[in-house]
C-alpha positions in Angstrom: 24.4 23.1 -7.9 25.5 19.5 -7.0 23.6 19.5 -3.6 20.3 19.4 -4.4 21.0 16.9 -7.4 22.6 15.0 -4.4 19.5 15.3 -1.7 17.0 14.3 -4.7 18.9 10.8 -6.1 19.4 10.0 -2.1 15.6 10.7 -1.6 14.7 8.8 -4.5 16.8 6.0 -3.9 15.8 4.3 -0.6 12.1 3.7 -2.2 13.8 1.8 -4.9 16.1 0.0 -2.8 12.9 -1.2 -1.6 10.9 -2.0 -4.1 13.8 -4.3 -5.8 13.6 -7.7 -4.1 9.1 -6.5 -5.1 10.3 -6.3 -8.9 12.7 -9.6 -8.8 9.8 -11.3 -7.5 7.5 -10.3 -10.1 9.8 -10.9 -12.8 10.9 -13.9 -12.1 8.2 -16.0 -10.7 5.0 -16.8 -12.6 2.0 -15.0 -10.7 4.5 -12.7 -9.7 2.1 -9.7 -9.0 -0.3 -11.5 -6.9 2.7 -12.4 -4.6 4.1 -9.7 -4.4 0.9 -8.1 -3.3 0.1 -10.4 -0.7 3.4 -10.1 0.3 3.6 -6.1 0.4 0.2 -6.5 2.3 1.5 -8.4 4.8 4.3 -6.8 5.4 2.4 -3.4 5.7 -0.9 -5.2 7.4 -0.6 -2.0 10.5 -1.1 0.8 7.6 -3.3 -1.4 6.0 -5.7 -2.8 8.7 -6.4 0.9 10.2 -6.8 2.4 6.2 -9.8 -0.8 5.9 -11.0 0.4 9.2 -11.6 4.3 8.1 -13.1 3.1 4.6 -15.8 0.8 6.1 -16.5 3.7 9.1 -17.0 6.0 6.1 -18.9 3.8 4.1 -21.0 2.8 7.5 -21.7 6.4 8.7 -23.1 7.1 4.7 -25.3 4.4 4.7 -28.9 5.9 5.7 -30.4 3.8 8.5 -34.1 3.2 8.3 -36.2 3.0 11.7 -37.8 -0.2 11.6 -41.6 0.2 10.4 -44.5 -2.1 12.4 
């Protein structure tokens, strides 16, 4: 019974780990949210490059493309 109430708090607890220095930012600083966004950008710019990559593709390929009319 204690095992899987252990396995869940340690699963849950290295995302909050984390996200704390995130939270003290935004608590304590005015504009708080906007750094912490540019920071958690930056610091996950890989995930994020490749995830701006496959929107615009997506968004590209659903565009219809006229032939060009004389």
């Amino acid at each position: 019974m204690l095992l899987p109430r252990v396995n869940l708090i340690s699963r849950l607890a290295a995302p909050l780990r984390q996200l704390g220095p995130y939270t003290a930012i935004e608590l304590l600083l005015p504009g708080g949210s906007l750094i912490v966004l540019s920071l958690w950008t930056y610091r996950h710019r890989a995930w994020f490059i490749a995830r701006a990559r496959r929107t615009l593709a997506t968004l590209f390929a659903l565009i219809p493309h006229h032939a060009p009319t004389r």
